[in-house]
Every structure is written in C-alpha cells, then in structure tokens.
N, CA, C and O atoms as a Maestro MAE file, in Angstrom:
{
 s_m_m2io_version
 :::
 2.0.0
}

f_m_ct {
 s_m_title
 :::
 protein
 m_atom[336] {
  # First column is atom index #
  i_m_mmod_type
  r_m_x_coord
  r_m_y_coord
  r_m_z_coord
  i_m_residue_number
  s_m_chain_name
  s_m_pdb_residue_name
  s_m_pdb_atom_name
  i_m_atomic_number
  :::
  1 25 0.828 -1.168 0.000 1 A "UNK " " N  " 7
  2 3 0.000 0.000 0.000 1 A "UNK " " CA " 6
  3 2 0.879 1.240 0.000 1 A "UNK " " C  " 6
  4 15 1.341 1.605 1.081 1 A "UNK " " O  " 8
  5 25 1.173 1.967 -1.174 2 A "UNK " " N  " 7
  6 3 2.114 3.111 -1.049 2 A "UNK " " CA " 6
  7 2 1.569 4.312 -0.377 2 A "UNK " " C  " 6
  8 15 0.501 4.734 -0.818 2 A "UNK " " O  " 8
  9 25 2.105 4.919 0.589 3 A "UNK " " N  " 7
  10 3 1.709 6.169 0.862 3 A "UNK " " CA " 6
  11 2 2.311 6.892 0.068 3 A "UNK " " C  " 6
  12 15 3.454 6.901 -0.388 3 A "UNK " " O  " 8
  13 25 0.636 8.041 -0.159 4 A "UNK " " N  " 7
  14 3 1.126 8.891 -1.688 4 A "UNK " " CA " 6
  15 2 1.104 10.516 -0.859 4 A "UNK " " C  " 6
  16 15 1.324 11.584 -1.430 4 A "UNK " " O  " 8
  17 25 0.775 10.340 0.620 5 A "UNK " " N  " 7
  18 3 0.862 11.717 1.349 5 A "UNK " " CA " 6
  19 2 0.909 11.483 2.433 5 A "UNK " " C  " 6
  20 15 0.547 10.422 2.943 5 A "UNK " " O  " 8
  21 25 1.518 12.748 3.184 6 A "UNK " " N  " 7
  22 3 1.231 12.812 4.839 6 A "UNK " " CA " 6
  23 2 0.560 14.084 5.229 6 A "UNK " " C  " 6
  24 15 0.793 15.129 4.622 6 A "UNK " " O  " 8
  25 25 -0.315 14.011 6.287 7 A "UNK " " N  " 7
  26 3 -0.310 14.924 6.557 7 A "UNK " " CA " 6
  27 2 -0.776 15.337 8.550 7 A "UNK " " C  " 6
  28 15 -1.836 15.285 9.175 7 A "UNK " " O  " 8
  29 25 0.028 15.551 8.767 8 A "UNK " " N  " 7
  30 3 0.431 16.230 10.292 8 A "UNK " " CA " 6
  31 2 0.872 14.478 10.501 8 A "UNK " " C  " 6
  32 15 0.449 13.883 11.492 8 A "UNK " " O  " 8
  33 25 1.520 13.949 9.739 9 A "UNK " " N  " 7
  34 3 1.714 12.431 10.733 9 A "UNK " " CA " 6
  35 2 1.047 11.235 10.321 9 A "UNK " " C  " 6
  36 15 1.469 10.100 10.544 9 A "UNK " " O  " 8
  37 25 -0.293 11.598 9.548 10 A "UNK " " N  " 7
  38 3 -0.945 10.563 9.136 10 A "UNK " " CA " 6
  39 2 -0.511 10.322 7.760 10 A "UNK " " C  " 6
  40 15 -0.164 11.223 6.996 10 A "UNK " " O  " 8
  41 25 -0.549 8.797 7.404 11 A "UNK " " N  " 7
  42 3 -0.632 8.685 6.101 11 A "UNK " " CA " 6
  43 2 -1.734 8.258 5.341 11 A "UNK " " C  " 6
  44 15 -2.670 7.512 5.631 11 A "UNK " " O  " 8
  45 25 -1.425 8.925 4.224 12 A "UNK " " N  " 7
  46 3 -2.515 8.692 3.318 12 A "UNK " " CA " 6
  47 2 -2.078 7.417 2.089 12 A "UNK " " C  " 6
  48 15 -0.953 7.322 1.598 12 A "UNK " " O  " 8
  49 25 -3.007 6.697 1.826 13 A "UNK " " N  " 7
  50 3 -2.006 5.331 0.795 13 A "UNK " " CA " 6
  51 2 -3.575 5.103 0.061 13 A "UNK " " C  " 6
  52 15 -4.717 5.380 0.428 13 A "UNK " " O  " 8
  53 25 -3.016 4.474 -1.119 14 A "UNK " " N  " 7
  54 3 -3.972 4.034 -2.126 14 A "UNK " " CA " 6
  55 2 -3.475 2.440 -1.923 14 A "UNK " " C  " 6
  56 15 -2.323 2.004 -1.912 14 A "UNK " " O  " 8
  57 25 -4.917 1.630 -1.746 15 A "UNK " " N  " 7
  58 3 -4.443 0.093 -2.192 15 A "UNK " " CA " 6
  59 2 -4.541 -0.224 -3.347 15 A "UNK " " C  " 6
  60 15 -5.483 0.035 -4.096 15 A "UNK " " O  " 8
  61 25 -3.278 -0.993 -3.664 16 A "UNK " " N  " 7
  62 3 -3.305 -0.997 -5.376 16 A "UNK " " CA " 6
  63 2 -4.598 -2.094 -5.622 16 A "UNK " " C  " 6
  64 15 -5.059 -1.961 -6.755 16 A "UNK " " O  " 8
  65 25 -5.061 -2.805 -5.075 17 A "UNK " " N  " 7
  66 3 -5.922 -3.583 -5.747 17 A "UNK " " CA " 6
  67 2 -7.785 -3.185 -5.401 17 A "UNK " " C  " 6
  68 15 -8.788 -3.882 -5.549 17 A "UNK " " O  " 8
  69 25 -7.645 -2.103 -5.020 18 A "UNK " " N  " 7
  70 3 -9.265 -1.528 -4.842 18 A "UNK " " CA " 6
  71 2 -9.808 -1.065 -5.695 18 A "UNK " " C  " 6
  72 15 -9.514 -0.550 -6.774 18 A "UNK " " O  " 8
  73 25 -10.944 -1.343 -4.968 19 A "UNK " " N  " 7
  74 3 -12.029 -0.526 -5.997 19 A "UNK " " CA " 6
  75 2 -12.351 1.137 -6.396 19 A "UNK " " C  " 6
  76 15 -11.899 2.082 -5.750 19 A "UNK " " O  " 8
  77 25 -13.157 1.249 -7.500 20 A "UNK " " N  " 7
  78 3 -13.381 2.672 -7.953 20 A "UNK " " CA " 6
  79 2 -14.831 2.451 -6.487 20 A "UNK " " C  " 6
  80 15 -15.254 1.594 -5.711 20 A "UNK " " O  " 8
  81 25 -15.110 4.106 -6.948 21 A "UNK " " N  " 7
  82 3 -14.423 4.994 -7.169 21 A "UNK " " CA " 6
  83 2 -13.269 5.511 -6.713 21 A "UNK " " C  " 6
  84 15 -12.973 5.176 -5.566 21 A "UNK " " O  " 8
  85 25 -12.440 6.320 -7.350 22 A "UNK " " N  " 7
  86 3 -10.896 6.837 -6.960 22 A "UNK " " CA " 6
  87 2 -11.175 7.303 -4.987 22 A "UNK " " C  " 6
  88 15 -11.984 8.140 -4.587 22 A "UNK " " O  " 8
  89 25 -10.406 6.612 -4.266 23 A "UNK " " N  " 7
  90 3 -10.488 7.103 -2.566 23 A "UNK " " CA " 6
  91 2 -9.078 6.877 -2.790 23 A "UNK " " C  " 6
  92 15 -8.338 6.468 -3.684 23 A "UNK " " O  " 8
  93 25 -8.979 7.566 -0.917 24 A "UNK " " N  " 7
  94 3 -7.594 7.406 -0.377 24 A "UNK " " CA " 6
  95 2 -8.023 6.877 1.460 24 A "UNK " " C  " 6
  96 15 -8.989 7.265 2.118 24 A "UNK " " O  " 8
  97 25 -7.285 6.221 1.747 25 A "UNK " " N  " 7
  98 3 -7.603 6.165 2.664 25 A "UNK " " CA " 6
  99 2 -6.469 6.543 4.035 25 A "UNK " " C  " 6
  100 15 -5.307 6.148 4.131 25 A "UNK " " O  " 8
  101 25 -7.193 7.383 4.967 26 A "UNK " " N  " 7
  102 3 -6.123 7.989 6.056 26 A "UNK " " CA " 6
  103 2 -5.950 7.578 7.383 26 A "UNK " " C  " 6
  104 15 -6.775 7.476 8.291 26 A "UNK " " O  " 8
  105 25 -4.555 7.323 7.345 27 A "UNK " " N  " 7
  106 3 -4.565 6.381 8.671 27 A "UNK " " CA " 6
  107 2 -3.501 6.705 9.504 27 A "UNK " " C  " 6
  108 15 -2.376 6.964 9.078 27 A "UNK " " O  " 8
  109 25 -3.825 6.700 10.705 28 A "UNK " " N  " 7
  110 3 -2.657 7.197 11.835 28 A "UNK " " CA " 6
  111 2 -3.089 7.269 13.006 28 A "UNK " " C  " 6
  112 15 -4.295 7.510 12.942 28 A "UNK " " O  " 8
  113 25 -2.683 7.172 14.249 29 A "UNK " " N  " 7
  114 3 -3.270 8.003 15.555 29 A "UNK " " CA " 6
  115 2 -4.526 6.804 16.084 29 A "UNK " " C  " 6
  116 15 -5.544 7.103 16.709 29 A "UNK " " O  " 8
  117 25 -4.175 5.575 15.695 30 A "UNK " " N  " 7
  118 3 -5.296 4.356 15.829 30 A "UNK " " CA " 6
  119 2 -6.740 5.011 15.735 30 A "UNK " " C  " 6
  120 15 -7.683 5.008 16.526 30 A "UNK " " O  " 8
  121 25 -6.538 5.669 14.264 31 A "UNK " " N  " 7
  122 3 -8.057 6.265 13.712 31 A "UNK " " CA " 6
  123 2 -8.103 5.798 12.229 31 A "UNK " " C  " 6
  124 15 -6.969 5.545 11.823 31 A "UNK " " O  " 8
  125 25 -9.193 5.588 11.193 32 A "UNK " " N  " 7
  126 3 -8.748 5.920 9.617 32 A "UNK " " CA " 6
  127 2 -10.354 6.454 8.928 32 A "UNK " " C  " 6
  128 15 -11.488 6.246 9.357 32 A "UNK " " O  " 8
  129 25 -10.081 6.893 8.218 33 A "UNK " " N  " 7
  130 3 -10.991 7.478 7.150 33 A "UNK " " CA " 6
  131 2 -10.866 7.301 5.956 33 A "UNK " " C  " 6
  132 15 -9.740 7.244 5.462 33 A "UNK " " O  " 8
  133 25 -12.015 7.168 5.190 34 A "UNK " " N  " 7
  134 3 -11.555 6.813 3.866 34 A "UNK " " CA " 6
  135 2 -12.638 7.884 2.858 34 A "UNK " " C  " 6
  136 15 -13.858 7.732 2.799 34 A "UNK " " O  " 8
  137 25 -11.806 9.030 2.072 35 A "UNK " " N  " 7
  138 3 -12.189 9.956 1.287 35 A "UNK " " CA " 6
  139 2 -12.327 9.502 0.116 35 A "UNK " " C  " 6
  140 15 -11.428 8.843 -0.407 35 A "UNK " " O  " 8
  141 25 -13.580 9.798 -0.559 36 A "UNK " " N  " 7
  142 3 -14.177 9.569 -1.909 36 A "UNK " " CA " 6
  143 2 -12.936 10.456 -3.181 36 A "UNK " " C  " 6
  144 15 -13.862 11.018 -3.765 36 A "UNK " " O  " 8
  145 25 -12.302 10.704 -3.574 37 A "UNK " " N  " 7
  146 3 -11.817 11.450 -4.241 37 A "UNK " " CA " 6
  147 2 -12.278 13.239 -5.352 37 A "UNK " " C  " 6
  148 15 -11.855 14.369 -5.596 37 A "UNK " " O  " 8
  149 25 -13.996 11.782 -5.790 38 A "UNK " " N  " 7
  150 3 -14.966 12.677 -6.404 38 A "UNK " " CA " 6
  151 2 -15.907 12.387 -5.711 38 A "UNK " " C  " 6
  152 15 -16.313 11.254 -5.450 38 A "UNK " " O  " 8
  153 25 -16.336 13.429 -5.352 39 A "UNK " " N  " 7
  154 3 -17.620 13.235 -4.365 39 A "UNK " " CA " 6
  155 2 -18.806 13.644 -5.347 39 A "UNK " " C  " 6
  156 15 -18.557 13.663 -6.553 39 A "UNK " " O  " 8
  157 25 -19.828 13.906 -4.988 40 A "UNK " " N  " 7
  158 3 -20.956 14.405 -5.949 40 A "UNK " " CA " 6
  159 2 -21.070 16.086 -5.823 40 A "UNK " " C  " 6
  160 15 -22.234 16.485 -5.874 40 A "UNK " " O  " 8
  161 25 -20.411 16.754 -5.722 41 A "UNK " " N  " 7
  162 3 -19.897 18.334 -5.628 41 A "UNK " " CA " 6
  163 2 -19.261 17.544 -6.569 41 A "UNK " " C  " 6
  164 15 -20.223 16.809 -6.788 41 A "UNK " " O  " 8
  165 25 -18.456 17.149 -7.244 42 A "UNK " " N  " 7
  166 3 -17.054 17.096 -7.762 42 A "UNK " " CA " 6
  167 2 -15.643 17.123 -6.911 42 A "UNK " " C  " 6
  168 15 -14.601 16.837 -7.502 42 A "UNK " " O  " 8
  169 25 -15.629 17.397 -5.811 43 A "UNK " " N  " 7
  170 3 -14.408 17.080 -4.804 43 A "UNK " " CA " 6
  171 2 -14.193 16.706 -3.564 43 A "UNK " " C  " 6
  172 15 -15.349 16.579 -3.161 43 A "UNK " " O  " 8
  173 25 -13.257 16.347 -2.359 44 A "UNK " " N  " 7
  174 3 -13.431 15.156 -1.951 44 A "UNK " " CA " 6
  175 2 -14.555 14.728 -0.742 44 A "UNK " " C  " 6
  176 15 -15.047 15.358 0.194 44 A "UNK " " O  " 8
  177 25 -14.619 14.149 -0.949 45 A "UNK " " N  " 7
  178 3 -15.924 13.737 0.431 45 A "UNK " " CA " 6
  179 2 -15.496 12.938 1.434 45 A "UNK " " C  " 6
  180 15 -14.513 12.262 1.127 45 A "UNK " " O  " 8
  181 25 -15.818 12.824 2.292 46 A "UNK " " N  " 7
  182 3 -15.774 11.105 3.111 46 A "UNK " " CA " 6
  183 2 -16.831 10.773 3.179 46 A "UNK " " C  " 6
  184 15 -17.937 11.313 3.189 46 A "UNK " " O  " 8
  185 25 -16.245 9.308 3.256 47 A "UNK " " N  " 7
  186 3 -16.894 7.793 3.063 47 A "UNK " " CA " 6
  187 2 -16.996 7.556 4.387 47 A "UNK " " C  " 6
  188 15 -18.090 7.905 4.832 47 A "UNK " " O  " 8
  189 25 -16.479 7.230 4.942 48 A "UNK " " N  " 7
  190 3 -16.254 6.844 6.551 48 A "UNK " " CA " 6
  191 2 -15.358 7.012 7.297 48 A "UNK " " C  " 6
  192 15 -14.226 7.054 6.814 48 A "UNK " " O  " 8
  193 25 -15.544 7.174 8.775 49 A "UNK " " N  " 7
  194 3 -14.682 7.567 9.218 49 A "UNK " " CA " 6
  195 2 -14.344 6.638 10.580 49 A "UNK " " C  " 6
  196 15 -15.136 5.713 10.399 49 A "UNK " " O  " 8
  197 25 -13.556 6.291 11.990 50 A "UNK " " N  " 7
  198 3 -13.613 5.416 12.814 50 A "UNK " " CA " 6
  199 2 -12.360 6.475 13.786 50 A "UNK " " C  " 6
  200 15 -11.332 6.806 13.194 50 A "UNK " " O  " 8
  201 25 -12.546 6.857 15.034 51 A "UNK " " N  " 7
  202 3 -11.559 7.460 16.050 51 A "UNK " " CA " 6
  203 2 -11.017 8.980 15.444 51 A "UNK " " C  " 6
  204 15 -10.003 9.498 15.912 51 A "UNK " " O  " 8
  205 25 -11.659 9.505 14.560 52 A "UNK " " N  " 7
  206 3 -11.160 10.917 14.222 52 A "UNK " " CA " 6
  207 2 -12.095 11.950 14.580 52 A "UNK " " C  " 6
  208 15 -13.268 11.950 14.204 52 A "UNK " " O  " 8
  209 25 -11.532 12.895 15.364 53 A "UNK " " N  " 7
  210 3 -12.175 13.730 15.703 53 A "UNK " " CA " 6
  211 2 -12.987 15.207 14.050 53 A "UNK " " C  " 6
  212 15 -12.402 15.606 13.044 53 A "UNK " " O  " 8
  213 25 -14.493 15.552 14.582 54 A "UNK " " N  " 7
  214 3 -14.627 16.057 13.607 54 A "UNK " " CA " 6
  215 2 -13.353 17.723 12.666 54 A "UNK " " C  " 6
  216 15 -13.190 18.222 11.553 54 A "UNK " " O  " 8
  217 25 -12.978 17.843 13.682 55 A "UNK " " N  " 7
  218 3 -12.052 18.588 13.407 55 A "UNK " " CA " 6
  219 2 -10.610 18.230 12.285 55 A "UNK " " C  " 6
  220 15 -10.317 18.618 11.154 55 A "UNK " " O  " 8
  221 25 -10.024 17.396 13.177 56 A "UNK " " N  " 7
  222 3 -9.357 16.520 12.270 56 A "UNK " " CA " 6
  223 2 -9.620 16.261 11.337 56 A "UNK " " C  " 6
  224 15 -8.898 16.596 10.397 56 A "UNK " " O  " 8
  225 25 -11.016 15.393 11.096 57 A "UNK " " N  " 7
  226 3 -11.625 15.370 9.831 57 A "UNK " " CA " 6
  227 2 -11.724 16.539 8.846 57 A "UNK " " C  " 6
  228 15 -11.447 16.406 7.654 57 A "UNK " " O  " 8
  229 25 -12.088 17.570 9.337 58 A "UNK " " N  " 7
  230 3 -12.098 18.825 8.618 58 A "UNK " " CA " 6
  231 2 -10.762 19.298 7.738 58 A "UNK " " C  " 6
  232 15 -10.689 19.791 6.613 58 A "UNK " " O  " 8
  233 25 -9.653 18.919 8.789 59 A "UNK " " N  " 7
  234 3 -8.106 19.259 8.064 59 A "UNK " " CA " 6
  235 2 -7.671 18.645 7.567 59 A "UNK " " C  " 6
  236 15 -6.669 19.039 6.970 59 A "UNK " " O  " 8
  237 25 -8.175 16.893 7.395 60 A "UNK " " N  " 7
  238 3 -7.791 16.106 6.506 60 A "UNK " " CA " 6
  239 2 -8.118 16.372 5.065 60 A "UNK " " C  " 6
  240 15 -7.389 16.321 4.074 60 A "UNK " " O  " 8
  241 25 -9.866 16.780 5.236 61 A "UNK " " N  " 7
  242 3 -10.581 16.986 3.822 61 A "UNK " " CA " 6
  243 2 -9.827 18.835 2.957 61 A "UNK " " C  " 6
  244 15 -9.786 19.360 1.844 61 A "UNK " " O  " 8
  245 25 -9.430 19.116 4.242 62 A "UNK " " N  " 7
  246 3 -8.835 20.382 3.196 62 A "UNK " " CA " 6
  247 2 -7.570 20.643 2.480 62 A "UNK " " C  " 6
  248 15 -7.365 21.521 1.642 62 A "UNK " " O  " 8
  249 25 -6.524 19.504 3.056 63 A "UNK " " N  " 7
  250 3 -5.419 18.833 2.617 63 A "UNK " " CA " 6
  251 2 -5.590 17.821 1.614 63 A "UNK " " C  " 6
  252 15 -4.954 17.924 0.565 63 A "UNK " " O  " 8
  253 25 -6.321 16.915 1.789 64 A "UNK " " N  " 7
  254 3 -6.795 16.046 0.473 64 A "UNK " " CA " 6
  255 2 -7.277 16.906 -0.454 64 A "UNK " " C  " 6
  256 15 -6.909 16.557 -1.576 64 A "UNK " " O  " 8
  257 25 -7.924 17.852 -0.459 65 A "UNK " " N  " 7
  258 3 -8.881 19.096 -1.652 65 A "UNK " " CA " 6
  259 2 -7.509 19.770 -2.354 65 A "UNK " " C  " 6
  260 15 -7.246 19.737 -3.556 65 A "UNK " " O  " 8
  261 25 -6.696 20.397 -1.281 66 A "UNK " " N  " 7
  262 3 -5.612 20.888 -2.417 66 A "UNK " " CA " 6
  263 2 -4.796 19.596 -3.219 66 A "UNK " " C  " 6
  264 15 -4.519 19.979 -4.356 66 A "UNK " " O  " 8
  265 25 -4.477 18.635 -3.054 67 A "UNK " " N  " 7
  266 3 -3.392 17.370 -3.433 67 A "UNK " " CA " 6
  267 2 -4.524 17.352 -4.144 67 A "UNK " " C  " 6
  268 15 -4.197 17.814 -5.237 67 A "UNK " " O  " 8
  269 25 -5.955 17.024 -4.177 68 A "UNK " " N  " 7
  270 3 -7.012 16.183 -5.283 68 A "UNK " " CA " 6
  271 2 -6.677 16.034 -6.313 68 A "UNK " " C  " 6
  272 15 -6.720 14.808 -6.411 68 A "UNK " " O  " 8
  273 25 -6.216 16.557 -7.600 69 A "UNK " " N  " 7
  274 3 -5.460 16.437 -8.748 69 A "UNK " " CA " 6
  275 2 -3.999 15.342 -8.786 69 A "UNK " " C  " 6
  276 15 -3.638 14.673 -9.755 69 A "UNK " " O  " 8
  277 25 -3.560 15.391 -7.888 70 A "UNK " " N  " 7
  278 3 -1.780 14.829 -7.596 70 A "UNK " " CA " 6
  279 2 -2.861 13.412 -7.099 70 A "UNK " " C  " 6
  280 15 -2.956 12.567 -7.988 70 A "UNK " " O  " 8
  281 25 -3.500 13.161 -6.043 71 A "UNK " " N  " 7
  282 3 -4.112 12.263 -6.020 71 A "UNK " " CA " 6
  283 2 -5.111 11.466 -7.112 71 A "UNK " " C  " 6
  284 15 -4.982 10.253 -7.271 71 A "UNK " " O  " 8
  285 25 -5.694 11.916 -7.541 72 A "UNK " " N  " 7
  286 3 -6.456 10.919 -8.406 72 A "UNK " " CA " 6
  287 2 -5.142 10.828 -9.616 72 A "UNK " " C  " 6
  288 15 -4.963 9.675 -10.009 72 A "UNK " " O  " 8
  289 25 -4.562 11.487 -10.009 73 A "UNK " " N  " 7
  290 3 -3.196 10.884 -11.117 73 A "UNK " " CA " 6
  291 2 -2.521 9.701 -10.719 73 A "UNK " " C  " 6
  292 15 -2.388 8.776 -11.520 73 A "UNK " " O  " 8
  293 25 -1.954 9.623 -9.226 74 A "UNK " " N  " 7
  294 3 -1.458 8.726 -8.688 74 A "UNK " " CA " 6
  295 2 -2.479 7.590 -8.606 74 A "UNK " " C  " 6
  296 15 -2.043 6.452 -8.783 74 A "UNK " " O  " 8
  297 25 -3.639 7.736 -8.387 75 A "UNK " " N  " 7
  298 3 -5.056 6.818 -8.202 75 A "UNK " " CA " 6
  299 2 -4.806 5.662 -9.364 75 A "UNK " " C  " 6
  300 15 -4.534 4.463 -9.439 75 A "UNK " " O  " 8
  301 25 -5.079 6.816 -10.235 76 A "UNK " " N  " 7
  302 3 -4.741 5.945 -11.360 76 A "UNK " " CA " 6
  303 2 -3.690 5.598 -12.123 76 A "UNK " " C  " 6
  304 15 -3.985 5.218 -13.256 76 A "UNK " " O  " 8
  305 25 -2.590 5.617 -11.847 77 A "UNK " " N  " 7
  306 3 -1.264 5.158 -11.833 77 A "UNK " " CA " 6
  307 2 -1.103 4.379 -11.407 77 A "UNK " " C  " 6
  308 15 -0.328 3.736 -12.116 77 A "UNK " " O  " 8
  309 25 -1.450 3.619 -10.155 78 A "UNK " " N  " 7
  310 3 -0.904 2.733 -8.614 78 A "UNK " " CA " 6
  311 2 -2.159 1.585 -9.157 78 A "UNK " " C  " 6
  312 15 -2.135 0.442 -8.701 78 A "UNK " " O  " 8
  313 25 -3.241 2.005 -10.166 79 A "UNK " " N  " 7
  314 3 -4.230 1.103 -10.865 79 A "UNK " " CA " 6
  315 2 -3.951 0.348 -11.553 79 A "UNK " " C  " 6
  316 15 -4.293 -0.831 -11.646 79 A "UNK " " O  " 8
  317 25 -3.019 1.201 -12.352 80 A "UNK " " N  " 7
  318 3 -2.620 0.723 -14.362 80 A "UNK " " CA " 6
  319 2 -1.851 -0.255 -13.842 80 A "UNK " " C  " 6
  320 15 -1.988 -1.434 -14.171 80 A "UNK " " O  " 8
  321 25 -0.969 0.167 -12.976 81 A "UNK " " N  " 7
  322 3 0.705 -0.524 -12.846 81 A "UNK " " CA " 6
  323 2 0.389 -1.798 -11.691 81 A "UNK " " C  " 6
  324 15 1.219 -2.707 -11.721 81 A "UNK " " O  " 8
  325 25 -0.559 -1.913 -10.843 82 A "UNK " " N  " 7
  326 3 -0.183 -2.849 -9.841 82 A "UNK " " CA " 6
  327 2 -1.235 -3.642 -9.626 82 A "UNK " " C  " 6
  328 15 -1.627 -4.005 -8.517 82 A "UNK " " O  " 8
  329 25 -1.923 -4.052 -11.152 83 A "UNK " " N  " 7
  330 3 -2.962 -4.725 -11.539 83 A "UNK " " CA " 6
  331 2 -2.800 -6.082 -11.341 83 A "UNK " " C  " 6
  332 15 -1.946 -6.562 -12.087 83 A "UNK " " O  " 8
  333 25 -3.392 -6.955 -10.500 84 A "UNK " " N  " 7
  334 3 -2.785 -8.352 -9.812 84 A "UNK " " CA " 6
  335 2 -3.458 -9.322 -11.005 84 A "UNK " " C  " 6
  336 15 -3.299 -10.542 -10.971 84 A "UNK " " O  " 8
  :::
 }
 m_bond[335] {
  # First column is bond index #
  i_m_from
  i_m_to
  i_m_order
  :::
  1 1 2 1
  2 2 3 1
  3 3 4 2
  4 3 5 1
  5 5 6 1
  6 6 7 1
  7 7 8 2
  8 7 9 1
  9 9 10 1
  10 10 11 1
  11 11 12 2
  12 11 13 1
  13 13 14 1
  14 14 15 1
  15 15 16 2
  16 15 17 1
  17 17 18 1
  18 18 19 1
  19 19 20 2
  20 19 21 1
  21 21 22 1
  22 22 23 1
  23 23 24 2
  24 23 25 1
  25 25 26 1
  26 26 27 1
  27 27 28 2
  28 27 29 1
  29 29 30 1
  30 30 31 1
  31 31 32 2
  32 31 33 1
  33 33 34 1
  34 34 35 1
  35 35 36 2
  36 35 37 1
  37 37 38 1
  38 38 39 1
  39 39 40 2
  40 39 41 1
  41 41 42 1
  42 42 43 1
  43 43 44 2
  44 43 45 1
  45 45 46 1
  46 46 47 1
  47 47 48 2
  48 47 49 1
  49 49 50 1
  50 50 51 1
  51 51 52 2
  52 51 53 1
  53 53 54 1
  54 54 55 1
  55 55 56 2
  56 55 57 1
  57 57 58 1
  58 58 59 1
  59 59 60 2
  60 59 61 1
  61 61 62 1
  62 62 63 1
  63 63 64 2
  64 63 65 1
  65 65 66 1
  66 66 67 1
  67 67 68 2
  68 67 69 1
  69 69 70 1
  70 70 71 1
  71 71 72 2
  72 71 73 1
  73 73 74 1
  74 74 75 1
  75 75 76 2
  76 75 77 1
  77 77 78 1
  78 78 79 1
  79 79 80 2
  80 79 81 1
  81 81 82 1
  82 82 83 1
  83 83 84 2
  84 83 85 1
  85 85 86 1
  86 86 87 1
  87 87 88 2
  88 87 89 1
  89 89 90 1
  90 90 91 1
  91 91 92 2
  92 91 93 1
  93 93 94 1
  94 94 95 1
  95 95 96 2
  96 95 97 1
  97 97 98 1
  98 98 99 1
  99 99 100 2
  100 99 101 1
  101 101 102 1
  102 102 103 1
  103 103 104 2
  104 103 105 1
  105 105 106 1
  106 106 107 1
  107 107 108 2
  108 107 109 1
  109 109 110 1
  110 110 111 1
  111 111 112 2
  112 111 113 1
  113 113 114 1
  114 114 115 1
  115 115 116 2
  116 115 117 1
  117 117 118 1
  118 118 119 1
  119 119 120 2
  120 119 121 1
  121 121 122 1
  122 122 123 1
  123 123 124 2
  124 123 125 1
  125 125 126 1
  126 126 127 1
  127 127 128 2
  128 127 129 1
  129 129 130 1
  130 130 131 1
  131 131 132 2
  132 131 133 1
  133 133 134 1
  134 134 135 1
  135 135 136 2
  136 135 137 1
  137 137 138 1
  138 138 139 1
  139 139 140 2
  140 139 141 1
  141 141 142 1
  142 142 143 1
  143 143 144 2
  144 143 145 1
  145 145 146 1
  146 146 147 1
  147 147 148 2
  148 147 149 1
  149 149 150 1
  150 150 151 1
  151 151 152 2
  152 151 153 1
  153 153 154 1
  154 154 155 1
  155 155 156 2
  156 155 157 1
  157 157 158 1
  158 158 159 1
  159 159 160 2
  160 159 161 1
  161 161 162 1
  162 162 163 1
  163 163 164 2
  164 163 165 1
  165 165 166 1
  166 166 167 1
  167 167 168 2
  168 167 169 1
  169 169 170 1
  170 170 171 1
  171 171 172 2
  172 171 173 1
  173 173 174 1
  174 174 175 1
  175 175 176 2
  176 175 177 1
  177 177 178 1
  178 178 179 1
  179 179 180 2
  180 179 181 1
  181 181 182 1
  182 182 183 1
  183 183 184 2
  184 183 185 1
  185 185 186 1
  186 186 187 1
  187 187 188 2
  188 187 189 1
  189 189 190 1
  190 190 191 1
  191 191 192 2
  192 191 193 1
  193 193 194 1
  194 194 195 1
  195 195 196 2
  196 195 197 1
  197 197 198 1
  198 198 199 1
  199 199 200 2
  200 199 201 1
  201 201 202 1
  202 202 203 1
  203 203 204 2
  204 203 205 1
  205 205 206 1
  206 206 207 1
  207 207 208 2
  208 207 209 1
  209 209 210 1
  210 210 211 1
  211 211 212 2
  212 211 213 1
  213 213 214 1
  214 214 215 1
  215 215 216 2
  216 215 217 1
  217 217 218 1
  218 218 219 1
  219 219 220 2
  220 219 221 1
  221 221 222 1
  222 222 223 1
  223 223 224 2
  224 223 225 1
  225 225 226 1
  226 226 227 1
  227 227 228 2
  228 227 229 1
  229 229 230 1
  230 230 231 1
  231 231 232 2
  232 231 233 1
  233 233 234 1
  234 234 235 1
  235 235 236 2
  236 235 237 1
  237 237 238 1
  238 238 239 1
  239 239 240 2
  240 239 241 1
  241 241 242 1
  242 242 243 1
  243 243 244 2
  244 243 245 1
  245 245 246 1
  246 246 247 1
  247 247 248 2
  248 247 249 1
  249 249 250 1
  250 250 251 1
  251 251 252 2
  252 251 253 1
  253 253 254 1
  254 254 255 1
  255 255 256 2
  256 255 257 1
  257 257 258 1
  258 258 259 1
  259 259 260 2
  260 259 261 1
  261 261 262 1
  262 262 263 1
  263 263 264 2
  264 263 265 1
  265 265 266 1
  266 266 267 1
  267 267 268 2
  268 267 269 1
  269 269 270 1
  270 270 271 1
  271 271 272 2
  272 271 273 1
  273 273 274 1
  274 274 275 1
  275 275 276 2
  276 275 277 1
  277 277 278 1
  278 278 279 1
  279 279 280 2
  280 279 281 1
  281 281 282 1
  282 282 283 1
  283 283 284 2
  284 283 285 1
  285 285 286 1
  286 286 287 1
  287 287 288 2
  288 287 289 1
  289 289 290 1
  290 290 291 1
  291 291 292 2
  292 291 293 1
  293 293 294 1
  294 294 295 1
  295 295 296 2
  296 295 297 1
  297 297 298 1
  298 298 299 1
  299 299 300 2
  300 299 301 1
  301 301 302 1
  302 302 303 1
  303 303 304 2
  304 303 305 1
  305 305 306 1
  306 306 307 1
  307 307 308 2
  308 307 309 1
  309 309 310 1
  310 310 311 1
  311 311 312 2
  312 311 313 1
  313 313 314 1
  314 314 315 1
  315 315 316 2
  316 315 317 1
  317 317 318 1
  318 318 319 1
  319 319 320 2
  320 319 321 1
  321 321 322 1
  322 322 323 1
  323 323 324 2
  324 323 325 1
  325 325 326 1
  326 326 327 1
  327 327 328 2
  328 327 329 1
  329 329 330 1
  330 330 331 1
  331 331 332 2
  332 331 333 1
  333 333 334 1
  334 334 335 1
  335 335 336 2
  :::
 }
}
C-alpha cells in the first residue's frame, strides 16, 4: 500500500488492488478514514470515518482538496501498474 501523502503524521495510501471509485484512505493516531476522491460536488468527500475527531476530519478533507489532482493521477497510476 504506497503512501502517496502525509499529513500532520498521518498517512494517506492508495491500495493498489481496490475498488473505484478513486479514494484514499487515512490512517494514523489508531483512527482511519476513507475519502471519496470525487464526491458528488465534484471534490473530496468522506466515506467513513472510525476514532477521528470532527475537526481533524475537517483538516484532513482540506489537505486532500488541495493534493485532489496529484491524487487521483497517482489513483490511477498505482491502478494501471499494480494490476494483480
């Protein structure tokens, strides 16, 4: 599972063998969340979340929103290439 970001500590990783739609999922701090990439706005949402405070949550989704572009490229990169 490559981590394709950090942020304050957590990492963020794409599993190469998942499903669409394009997510990332964030994990650290024995919490994780997992962000839609395209949400139905067009940018990122969460999917679910488990031990993250809503705040946290908030600074995750605004750090994932700027990377969103660098992320879904990599999305689908870590797709093409590590197709089992």
């Amino acid at each position: 599972m490559p981590t394709v970001l950090r942020i304050d500590g957590l990492r963020v990783v794409i599993y190469p063998n998942d499903h669409r739609p394009p997510h990332v999922h964030v994990l650290g701090a024995g919490a994780e969340a997992v962000f839609n990439l395209i949400g139905v706005d067009g940018g990122v949402t969460l999917r679910t979340s488990q031990g993250f405070s809503t705040a946290q949550l908030n600074r995750i989704a605004d750090a994932l929103g700027t990377a969103r572009t660098q992320l879904l490229a990599q999305w689908e990169w870590i797709h093409d290439h590590y197709r089992l």
